[in-house]
N, C-alpha and C positions, 0 to 999 in steps of 0.2 A: 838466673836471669833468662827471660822469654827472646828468643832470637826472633827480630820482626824484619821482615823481607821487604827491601825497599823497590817498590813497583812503582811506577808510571802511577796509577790510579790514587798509592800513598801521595805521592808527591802532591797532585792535583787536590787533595784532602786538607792537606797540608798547610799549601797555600791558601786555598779558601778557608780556613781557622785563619790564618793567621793576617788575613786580607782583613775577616770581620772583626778580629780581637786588636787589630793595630790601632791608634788613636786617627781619624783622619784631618786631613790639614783644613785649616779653618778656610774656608768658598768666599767668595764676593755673596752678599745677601742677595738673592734676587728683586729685582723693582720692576715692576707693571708686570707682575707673571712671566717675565723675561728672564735669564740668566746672564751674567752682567761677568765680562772676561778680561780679567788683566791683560790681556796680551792684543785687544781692543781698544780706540780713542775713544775719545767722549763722547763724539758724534754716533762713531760705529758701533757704541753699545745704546746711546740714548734712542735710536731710532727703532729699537726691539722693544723698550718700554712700552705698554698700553696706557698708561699713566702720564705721560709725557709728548702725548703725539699736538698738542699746542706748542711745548716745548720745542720741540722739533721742526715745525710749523714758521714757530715765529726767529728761530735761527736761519733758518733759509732765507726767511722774507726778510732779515737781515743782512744777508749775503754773509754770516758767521762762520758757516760751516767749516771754510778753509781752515781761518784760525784756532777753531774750535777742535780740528784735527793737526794742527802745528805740534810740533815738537814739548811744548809748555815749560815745566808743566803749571795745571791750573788746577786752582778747588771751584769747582763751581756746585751752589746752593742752586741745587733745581727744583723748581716750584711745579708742584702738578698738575695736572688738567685742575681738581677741583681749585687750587688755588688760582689759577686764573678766571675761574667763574664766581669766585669771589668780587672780583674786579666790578664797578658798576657797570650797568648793560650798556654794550656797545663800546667798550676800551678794549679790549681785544681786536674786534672787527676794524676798529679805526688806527689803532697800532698795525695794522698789517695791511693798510693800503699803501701804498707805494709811496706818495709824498709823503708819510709819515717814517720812514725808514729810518732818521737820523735819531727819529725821539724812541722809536723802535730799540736800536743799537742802545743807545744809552740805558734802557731798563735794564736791556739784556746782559750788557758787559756789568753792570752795577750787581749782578751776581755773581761775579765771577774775581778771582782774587789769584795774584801769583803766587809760586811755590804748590806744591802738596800738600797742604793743612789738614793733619786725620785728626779726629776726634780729641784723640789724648793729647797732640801739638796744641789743638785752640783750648782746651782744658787748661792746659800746663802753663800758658801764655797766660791764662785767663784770670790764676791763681797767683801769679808771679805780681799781677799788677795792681797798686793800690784800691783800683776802685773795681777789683773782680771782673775787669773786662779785658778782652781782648779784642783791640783795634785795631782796624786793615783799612789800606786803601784798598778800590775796587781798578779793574780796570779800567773801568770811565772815569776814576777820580773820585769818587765818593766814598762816601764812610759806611764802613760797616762794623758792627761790637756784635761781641757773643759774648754768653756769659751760660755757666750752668747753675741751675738751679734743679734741686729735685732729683740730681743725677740728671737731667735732661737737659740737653744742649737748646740754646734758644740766638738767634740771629734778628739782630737788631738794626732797622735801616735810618736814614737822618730824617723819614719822615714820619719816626713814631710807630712805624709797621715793626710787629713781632714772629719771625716765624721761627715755631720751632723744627727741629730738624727727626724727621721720622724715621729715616733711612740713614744712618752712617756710614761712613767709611767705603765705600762704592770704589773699589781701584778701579784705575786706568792704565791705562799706558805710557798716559799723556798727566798724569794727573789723579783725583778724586773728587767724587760728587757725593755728595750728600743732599739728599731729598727733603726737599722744607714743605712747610704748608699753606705759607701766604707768598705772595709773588712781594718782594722787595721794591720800596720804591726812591728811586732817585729826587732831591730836590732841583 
């Protein structure tokens, strides 16, 4: 048997094998080139998104922010910058005037759903129910269904708008966000 000499230098060897050879813990995905931290609200990671700065935008011009940082917790389905330029021209700009704040709030909370709903919850909800959906109310009172198909998670509003969900499972603090690709709309 080779006698090996434990030094300072073995150690430091050592540890770096066994840093690279350990499995590491699964991260939050990053969204808009951002890195996105559990130990973050919604607010305080959506604001780092690049993808999200309408998002972020139209939360203030709603006065949401507070709540959107409250205790929750909340799943909210965040629609992108592109998904809001989907929007016909000029729904954006007229959503973030000032008297329109109420119709504002209402789009916005219409994305947003209590509890923590990840992925495999609205899956497992989704499978359990006769008709493959899983239904929530919103925080404005409206409906939302998801359903998977394809393996792909897809979010359903009451006015026939489909977004599927591009980003999963997003922790929070306060909650999870999943990144859709149509903006949701409220009747």
């Amino acid at each position: 048997m080779t006698n090996i000499k434990f030094t300072p230098a073995l150690a430091l060897g050592l540890v770096a094998a066994l840093g690279t050879a350990a499995p590491a813990l699964a991260a939050n995905p990053m969204v808009g080139g951002a890195a996105m931290y559990e130990t973050k609200n919604i607010v305080e990671n959506a604001v780092n998104s690049a993808d999200h700065t309408t998002l972020v935008a139209a939360v203030k011009a709603a006065g949401l922010v507070e709540t959107l940082q409250g205790p929750g917790p909340f799943t909210v389905f965040a629609p992108t910058n592109a998904a809001f330029e989907m929007l016909p021209a000029g729904t954006v700009e007229t959503l973030l005037k000032p008297e329109n704040k109420a119709m504002l709030t209402k789009v916005l909370t219409a994305h947003v759903v209590a509890g923590d709903w990840t992925a495999a919850k609205i899956a497992q909800k989704a499978r359990a129910s006769s008709d493959g959906l899983a239904n929530f109310t919103t925080v404005s009172g409206d409906a939302l269904s998801a359903k998977v198909r394809n393996g792909m998670l897809y979010v359903y509003d009451e006015s026939g708008t489909v977004g599927r969900v591009t980003i999963a499972d997003v922790d929070q603090s306060n909650g999870v966000i999943h990144v859709v690709d149509h903006v949701l709309v409220p009747k």
